[in-house]
Biopython code that builds the backbone (N, CA, C, O; Angstrom):
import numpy as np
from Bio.PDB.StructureBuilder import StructureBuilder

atoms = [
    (1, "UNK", "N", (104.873, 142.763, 110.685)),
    (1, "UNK", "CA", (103.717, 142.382, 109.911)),
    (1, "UNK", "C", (103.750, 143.106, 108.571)),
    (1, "UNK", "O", (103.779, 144.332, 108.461)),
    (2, "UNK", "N", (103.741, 141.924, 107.199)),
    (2, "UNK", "CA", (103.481, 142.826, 106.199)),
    (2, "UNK", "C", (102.528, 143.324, 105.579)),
    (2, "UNK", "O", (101.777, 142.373, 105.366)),
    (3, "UNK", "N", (101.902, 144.605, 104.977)),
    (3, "UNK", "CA", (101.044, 145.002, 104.264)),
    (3, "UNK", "C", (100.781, 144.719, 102.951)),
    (3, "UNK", "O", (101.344, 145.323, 102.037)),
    (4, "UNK", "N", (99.815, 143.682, 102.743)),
    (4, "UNK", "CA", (99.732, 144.196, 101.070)),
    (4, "UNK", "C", (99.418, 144.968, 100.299)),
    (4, "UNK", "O", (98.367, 145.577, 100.496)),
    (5, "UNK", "N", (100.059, 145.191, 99.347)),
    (5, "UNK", "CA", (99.178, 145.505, 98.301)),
    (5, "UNK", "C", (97.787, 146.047, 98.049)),
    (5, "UNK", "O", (97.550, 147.109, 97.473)),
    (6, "UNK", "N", (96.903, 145.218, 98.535)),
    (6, "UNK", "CA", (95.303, 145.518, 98.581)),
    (6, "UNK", "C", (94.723, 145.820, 99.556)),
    (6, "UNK", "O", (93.496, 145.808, 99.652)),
    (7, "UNK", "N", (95.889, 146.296, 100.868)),
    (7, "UNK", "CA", (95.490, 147.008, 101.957)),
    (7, "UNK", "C", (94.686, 147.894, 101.734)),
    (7, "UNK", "O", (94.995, 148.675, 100.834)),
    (8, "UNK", "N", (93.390, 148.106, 102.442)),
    (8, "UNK", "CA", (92.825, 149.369, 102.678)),
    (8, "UNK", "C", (93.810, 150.941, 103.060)),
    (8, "UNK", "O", (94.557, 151.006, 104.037)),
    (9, "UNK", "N", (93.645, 151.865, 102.270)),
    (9, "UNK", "CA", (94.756, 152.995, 102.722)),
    (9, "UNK", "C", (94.078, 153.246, 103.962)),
    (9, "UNK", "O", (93.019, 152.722, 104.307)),
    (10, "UNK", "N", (94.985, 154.362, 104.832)),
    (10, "UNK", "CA", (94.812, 155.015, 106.170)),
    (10, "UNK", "C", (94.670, 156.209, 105.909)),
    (10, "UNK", "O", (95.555, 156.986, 105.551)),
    (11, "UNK", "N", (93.346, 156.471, 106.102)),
    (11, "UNK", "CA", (92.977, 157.612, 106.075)),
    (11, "UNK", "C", (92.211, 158.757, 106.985)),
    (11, "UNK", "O", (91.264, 158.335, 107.650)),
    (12, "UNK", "N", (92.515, 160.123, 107.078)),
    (12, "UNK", "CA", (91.766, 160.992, 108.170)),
    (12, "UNK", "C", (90.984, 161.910, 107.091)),
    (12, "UNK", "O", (91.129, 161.958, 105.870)),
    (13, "UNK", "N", (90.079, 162.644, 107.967)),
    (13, "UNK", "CA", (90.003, 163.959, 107.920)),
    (13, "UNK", "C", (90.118, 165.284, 109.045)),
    (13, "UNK", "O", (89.539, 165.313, 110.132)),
    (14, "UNK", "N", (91.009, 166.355, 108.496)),
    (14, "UNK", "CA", (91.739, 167.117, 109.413)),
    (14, "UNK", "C", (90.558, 168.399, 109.265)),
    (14, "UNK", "O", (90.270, 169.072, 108.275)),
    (15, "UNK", "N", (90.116, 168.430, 110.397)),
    (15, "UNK", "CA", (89.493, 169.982, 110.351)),
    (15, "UNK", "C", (90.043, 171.333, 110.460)),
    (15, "UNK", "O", (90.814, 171.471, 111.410)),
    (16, "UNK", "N", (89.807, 172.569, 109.588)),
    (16, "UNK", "CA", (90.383, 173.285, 108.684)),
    (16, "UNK", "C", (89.513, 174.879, 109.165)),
    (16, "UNK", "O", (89.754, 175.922, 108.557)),
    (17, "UNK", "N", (88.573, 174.817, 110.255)),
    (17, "UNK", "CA", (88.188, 175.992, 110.597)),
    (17, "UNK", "C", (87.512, 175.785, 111.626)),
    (17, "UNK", "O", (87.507, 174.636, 112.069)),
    (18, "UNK", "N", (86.571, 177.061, 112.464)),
    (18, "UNK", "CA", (86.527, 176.563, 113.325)),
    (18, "UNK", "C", (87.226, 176.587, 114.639)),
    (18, "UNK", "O", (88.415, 176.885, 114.745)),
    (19, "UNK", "N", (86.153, 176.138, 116.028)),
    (19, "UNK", "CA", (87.172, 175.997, 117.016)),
    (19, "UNK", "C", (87.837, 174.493, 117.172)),
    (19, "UNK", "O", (88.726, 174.111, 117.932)),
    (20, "UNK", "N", (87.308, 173.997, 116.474)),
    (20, "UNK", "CA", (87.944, 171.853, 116.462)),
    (20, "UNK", "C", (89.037, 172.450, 114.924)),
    (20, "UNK", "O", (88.787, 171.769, 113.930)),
    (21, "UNK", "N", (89.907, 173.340, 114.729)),
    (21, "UNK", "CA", (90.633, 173.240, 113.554)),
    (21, "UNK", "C", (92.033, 172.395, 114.222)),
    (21, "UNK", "O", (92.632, 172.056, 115.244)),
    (22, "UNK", "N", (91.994, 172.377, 112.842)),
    (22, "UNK", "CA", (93.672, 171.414, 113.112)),
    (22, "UNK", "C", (92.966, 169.417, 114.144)),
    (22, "UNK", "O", (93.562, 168.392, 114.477)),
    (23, "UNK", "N", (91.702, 169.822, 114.223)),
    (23, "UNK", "CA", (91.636, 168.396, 114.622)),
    (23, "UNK", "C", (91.498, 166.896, 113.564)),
    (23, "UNK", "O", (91.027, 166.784, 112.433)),
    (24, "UNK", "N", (92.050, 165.986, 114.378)),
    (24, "UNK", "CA", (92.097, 164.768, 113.035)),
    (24, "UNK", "C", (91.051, 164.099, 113.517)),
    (24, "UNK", "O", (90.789, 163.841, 114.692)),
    (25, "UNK", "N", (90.225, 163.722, 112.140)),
    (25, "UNK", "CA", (89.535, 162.570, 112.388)),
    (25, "UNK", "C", (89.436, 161.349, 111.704)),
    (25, "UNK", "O", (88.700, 161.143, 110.738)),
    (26, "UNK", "N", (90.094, 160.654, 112.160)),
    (26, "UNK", "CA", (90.151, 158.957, 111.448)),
    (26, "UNK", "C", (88.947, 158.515, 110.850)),
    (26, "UNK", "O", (87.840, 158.343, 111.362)),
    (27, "UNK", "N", (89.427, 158.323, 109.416)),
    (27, "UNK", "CA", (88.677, 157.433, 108.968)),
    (27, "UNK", "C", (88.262, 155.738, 109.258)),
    (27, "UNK", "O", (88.386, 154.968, 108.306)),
    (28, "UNK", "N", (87.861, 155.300, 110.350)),
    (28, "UNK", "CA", (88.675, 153.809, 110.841)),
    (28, "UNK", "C", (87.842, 152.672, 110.031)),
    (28, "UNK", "O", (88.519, 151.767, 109.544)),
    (29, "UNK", "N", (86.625, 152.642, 109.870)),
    (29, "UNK", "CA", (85.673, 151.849, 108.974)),
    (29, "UNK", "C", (85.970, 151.665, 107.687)),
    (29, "UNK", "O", (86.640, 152.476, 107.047)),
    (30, "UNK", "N", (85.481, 150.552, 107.190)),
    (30, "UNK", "CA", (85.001, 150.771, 105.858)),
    (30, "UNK", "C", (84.704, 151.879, 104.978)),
    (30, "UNK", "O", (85.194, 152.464, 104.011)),
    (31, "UNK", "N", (83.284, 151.929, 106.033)),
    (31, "UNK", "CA", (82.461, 153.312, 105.711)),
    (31, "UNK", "C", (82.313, 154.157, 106.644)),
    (31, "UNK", "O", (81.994, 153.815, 107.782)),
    (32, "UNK", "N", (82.569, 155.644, 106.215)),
    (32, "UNK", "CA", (82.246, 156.491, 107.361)),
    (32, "UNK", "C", (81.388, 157.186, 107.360)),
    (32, "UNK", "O", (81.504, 158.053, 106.493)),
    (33, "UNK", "N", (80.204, 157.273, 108.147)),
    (33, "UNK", "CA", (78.716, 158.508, 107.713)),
    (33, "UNK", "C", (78.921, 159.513, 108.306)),
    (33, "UNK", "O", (79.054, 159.430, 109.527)),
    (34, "UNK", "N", (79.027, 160.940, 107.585)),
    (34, "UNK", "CA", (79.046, 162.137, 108.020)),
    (34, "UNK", "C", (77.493, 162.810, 107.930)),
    (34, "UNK", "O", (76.805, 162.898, 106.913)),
    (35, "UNK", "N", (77.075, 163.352, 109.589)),
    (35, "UNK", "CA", (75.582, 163.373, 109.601)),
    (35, "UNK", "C", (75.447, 164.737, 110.938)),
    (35, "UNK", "O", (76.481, 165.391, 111.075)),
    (36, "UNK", "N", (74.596, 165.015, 111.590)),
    (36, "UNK", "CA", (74.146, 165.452, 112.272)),
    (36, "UNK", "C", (73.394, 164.461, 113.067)),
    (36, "UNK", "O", (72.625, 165.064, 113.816)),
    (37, "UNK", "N", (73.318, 163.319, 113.189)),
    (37, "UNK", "CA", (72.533, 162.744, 113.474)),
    (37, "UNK", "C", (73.159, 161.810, 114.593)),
    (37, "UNK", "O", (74.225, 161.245, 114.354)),
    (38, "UNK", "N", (72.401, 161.607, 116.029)),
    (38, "UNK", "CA", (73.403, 160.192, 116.669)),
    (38, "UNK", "C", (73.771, 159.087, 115.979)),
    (38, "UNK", "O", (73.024, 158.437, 115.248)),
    (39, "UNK", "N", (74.802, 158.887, 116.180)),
    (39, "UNK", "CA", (75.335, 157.662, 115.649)),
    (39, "UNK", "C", (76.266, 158.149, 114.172)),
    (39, "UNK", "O", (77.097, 157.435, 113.612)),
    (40, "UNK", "N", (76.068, 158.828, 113.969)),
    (40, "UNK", "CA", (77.229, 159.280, 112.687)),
    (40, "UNK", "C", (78.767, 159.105, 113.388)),
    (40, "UNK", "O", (79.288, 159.650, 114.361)),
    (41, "UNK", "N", (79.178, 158.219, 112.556)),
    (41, "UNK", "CA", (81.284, 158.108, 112.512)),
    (41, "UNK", "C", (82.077, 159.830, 113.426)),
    (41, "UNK", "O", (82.847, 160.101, 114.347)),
    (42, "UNK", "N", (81.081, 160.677, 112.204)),
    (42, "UNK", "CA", (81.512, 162.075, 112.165)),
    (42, "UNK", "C", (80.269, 163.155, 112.548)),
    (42, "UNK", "O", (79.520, 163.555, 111.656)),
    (43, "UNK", "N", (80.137, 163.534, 113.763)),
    (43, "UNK", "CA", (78.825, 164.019, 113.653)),
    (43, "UNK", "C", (78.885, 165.428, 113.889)),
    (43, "UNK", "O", (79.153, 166.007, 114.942)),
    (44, "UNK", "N", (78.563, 165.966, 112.620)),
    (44, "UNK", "CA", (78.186, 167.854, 112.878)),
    (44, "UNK", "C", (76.748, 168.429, 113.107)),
    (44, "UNK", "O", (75.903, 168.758, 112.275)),
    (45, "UNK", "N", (76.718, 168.452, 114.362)),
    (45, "UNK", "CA", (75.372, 169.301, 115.065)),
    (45, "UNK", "C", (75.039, 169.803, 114.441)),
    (45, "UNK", "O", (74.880, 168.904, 113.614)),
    (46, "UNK", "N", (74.634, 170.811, 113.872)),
    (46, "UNK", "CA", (74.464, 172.211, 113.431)),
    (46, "UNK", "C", (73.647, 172.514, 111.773)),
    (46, "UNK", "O", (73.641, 171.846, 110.739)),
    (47, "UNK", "N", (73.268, 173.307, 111.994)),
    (47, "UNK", "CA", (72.623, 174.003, 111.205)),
    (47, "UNK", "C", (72.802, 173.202, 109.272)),
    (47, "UNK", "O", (73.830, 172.525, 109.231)),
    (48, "UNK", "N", (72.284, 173.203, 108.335)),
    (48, "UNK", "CA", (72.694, 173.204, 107.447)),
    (48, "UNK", "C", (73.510, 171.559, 107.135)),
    (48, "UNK", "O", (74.147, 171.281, 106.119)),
    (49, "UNK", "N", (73.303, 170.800, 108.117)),
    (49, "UNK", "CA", (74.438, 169.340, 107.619)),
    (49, "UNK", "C", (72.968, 168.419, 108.078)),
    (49, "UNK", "O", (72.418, 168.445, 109.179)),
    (50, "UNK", "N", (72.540, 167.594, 106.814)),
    (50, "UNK", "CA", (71.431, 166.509, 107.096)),
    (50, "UNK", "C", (71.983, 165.641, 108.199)),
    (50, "UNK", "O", (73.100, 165.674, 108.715)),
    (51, "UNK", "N", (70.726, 164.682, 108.502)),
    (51, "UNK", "CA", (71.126, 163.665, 109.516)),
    (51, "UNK", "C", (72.105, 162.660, 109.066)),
    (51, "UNK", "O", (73.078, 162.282, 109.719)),
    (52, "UNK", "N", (71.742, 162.240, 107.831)),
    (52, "UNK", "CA", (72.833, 161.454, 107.455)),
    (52, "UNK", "C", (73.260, 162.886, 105.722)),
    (52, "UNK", "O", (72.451, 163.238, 104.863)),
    (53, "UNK", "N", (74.432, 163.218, 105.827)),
    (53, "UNK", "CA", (75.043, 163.958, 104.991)),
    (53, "UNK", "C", (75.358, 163.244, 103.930)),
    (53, "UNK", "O", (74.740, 163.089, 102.877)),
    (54, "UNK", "N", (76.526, 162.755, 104.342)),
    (54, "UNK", "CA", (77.269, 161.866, 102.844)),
    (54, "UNK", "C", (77.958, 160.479, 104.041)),
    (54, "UNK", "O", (77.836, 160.194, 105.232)),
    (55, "UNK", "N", (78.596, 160.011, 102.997)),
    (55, "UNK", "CA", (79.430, 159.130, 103.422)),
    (55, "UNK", "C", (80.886, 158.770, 102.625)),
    (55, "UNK", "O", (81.036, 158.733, 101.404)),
    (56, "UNK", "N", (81.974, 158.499, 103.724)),
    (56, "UNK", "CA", (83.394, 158.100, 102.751)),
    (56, "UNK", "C", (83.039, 156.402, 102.561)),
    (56, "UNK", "O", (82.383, 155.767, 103.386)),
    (57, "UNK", "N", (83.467, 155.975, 101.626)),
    (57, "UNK", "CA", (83.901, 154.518, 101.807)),
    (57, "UNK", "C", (85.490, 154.308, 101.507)),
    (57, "UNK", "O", (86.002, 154.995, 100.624)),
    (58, "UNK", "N", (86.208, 153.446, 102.169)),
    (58, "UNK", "CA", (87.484, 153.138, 101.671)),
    (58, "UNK", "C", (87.470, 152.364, 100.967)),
    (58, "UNK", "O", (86.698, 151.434, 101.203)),
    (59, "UNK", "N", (88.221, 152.317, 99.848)),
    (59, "UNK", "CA", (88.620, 151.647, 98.458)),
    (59, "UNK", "C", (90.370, 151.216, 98.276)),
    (59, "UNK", "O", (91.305, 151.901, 98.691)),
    (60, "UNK", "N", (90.447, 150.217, 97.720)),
    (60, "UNK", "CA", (92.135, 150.379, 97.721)),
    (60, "UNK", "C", (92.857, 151.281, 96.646)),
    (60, "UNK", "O", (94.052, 151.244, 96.356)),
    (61, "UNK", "N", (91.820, 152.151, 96.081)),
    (61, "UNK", "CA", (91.874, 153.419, 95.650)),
    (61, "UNK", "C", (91.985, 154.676, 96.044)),
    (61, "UNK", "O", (92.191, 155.748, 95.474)),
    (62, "UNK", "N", (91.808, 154.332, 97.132)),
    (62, "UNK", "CA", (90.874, 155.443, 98.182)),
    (62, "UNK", "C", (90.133, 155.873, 98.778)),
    (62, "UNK", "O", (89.477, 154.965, 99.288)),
    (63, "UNK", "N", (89.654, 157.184, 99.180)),
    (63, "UNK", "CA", (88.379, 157.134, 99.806)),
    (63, "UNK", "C", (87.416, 157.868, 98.916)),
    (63, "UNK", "O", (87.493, 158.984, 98.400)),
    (64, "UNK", "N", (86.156, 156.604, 98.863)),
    (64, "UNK", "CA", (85.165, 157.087, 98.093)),
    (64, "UNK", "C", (84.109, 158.268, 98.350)),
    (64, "UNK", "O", (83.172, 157.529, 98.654)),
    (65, "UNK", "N", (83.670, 159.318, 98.433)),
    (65, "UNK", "CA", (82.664, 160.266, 98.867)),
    (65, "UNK", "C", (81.491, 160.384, 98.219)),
    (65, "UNK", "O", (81.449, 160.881, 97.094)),
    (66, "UNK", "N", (80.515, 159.988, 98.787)),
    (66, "UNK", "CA", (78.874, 159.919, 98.198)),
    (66, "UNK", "C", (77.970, 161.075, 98.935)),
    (66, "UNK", "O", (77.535, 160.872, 100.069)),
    (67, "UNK", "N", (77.825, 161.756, 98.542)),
    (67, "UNK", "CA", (76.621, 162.531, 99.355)),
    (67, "UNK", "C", (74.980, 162.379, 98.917)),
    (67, "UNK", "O", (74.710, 161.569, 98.029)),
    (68, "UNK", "N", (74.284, 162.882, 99.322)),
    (68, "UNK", "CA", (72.922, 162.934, 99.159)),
    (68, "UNK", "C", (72.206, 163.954, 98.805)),
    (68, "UNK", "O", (70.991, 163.806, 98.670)),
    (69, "UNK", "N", (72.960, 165.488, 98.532)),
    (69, "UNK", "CA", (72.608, 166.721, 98.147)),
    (69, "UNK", "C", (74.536, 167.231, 97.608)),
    (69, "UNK", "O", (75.679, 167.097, 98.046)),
    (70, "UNK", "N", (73.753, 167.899, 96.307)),
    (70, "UNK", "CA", (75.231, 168.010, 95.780)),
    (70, "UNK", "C", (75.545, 169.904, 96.296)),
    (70, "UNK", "O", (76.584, 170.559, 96.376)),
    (71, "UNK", "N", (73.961, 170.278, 96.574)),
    (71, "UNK", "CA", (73.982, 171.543, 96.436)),
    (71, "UNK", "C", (75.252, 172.052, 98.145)),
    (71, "UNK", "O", (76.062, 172.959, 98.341)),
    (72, "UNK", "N", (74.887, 171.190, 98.751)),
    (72, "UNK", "CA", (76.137, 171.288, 100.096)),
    (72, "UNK", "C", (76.833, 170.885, 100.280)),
    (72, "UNK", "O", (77.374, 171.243, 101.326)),
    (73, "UNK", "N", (77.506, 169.764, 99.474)),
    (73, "UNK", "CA", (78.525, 169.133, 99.672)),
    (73, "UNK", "C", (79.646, 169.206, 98.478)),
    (73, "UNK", "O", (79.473, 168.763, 97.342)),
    (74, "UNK", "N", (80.900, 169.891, 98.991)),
    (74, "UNK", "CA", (81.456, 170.553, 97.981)),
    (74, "UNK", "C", (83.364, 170.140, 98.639)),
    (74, "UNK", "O", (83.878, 170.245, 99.753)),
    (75, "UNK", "N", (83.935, 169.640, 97.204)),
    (75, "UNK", "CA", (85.104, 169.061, 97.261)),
    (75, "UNK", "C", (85.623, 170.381, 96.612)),
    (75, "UNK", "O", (84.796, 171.000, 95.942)),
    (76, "UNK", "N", (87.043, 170.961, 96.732)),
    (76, "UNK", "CA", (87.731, 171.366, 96.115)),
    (76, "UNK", "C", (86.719, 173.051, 95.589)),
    (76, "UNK", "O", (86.988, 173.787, 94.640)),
    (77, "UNK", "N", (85.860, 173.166, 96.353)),
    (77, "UNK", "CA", (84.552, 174.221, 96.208)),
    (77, "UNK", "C", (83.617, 173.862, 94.619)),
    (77, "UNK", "O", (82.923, 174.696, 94.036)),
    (78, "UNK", "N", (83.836, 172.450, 94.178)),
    (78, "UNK", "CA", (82.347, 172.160, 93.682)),
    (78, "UNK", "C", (81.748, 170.983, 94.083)),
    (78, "UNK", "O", (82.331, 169.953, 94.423)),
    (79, "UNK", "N", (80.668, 171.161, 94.034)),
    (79, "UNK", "CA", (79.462, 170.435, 94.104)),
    (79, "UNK", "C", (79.702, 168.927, 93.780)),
    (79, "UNK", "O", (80.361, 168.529, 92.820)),
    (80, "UNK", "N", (79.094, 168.156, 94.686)),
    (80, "UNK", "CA", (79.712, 166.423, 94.293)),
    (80, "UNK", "C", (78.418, 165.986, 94.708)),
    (80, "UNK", "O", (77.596, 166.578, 95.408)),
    (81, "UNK", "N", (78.355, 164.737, 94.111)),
    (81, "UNK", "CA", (77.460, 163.539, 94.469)),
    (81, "UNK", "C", (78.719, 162.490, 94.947)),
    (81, "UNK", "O", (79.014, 162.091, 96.074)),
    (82, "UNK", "N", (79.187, 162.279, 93.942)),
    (82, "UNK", "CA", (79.994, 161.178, 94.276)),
    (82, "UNK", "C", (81.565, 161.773, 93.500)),
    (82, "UNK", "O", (81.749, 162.568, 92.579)),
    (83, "UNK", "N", (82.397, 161.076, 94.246)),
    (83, "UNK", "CA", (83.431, 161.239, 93.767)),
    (83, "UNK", "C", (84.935, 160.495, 94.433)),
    (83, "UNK", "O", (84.836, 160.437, 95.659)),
    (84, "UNK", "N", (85.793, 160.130, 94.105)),
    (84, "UNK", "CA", (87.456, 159.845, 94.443)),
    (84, "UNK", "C", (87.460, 160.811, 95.393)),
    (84, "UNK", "O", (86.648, 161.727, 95.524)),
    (85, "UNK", "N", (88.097, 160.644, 95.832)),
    (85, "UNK", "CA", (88.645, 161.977, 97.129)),
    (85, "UNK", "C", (90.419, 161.874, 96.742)),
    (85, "UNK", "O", (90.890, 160.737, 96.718)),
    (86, "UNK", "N", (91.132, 162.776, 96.519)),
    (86, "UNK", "CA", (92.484, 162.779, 96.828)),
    (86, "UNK", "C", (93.199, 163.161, 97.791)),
    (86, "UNK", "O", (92.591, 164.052, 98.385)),
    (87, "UNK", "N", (94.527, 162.873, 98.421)),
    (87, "UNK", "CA", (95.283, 162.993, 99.581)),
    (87, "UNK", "C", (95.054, 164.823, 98.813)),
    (87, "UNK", "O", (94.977, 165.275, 97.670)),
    (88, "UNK", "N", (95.017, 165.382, 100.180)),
    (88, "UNK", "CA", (94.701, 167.029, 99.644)),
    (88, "UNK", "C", (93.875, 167.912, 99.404)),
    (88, "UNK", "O", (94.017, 169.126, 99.548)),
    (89, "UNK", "N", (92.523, 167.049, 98.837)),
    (89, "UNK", "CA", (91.221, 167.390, 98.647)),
    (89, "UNK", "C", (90.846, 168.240, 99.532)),
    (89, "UNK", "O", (91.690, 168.137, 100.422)),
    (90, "UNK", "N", (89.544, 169.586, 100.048)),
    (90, "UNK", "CA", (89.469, 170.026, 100.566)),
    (90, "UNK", "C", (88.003, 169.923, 100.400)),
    (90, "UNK", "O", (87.346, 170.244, 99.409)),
    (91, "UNK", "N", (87.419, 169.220, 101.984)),
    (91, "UNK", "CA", (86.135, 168.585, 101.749)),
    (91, "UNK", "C", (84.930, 169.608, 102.556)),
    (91, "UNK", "O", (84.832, 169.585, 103.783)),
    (92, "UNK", "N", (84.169, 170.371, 101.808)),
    (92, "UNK", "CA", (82.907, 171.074, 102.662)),
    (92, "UNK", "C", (81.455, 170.489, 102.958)),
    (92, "UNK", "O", (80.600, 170.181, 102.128)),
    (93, "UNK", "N", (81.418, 170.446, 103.717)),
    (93, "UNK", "CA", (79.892, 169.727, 104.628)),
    (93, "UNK", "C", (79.199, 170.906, 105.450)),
    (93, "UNK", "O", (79.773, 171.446, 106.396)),
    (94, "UNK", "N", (78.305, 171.157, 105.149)),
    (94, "UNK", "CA", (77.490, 172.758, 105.641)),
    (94, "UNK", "C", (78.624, 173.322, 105.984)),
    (94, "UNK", "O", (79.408, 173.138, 105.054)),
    (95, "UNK", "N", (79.345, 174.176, 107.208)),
    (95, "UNK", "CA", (79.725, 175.308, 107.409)),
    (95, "UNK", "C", (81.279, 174.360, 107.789)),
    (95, "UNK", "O", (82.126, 174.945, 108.463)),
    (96, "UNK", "N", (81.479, 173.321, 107.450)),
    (96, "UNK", "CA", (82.686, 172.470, 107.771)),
    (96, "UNK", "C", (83.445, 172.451, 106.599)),
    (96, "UNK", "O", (82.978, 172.283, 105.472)),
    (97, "UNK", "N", (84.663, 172.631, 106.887)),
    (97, "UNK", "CA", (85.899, 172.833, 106.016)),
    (97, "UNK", "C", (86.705, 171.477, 106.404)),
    (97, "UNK", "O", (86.916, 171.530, 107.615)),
    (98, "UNK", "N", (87.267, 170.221, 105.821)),
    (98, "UNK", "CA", (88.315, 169.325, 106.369)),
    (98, "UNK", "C", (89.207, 169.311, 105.042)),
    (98, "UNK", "O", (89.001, 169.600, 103.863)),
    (99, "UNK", "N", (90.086, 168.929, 105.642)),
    (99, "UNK", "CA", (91.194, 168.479, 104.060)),
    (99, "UNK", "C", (91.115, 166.930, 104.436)),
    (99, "UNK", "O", (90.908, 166.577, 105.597)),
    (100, "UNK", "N", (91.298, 165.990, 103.351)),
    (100, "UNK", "CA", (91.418, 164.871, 103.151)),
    (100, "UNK", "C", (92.970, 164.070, 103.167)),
    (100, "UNK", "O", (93.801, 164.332, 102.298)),
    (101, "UNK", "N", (93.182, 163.292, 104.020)),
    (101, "UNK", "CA", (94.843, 162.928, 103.955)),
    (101, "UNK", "C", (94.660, 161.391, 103.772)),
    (101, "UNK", "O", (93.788, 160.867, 104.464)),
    (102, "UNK", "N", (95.213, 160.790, 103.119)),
    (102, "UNK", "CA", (95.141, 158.955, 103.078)),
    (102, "UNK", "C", (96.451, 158.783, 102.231)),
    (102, "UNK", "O", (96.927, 159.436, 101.303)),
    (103, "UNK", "N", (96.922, 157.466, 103.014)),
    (103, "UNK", "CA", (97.928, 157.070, 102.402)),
    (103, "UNK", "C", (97.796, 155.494, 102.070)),
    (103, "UNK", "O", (97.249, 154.625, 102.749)),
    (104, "UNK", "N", (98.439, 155.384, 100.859)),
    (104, "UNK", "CA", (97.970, 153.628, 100.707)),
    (104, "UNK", "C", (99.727, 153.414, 101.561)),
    (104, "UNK", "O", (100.739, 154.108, 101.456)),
    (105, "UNK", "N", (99.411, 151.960, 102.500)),
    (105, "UNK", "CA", (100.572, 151.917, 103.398)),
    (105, "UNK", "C", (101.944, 150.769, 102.601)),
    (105, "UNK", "O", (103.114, 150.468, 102.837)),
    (106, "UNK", "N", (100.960, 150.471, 101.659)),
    (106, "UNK", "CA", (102.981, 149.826, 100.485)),
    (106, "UNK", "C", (103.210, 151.099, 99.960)),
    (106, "UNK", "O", (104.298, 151.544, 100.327)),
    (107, "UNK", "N", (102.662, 151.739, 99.334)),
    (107, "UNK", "CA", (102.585, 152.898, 98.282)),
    (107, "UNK", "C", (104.064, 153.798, 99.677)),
    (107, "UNK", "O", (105.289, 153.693, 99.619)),
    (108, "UNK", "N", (103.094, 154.672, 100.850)),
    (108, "UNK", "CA", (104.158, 154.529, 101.786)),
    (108, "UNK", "C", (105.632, 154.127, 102.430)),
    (108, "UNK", "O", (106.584, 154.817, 102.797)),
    (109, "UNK", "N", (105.357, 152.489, 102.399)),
    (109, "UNK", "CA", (106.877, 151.938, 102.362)),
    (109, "UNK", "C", (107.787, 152.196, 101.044)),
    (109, "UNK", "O", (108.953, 152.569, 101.174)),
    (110, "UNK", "N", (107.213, 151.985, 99.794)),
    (110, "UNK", "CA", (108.028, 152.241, 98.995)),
    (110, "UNK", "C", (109.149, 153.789, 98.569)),
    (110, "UNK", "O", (110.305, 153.839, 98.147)),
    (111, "UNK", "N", (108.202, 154.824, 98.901)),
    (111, "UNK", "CA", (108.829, 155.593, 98.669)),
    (111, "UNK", "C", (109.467, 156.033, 100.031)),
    (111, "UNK", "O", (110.117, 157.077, 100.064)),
    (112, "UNK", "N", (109.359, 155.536, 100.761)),
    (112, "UNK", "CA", (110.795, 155.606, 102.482)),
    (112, "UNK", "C", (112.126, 154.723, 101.585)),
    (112, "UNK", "O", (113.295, 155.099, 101.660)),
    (113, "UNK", "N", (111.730, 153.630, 100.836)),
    (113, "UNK", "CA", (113.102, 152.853, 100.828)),
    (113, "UNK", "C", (113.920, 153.643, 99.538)),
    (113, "UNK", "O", (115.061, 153.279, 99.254)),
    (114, "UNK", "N", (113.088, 155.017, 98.601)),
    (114, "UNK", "CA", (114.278, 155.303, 97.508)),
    (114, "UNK", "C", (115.677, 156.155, 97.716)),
    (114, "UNK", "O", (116.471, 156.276, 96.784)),
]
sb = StructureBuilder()
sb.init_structure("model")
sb.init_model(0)
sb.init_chain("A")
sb.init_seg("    ")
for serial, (resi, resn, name, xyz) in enumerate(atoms, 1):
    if name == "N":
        sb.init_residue(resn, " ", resi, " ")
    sb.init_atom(name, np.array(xyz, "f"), 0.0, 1.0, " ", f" {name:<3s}", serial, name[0])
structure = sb.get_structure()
């Protein structure tokens, strides 16, 4: 099966502290809501992370990151509302550390065939 072009990339987020470190979590939606709340994609219990936090959307750009408070939600250790996310990014949500990994999957094939 081939991929185009305007495939949605494949993307996770890998948790980075913590006793869940080193765990992956797929981005599999569209959109993913990171919350405290039932029913969040990604849900962090705890202290300090709203019910609904932020959210990724996938783009054939990437993954998009929107939050709802900039004062806790911190890429690369600043403050975001919205922003691109890059393969690498290092994404904080109250006391949560993830790095960001996505790959667009032609982008992928191409550089296996040089």
């Amino acid at each position: 099966m081939e991929t185009s072009p305007t495939a949605a990339p494949l993307a996770e987020l890998i948790v980075r502290n913590g006793r869940k470190k080193g765990k992956r979590r797929p981005l599999k939606g569209p959109i993913t809501i990171v919350g405290s709340t039932q029913g969040c994609d990604v849900r962090l219990d705890v202290p300090n992370v709203r019910p609904i936090h932020c959210l990724i959307a996938l783009g054939v750009d990437g993954p998009h990151l929107r939050s709802w408070g900039a004062d806790d939600t911190l890429v690369n250790g600043a403050p975001v509302l919205t922003r691109l996310l890059r393969d690498g990014d290092l994404l904080k949500v109250g006391a949560f550390e993830f790095e960001v990994r996505w790959t667009v999957p032609w982008r992928k094939r191409l550089t296996r065939s040089r």
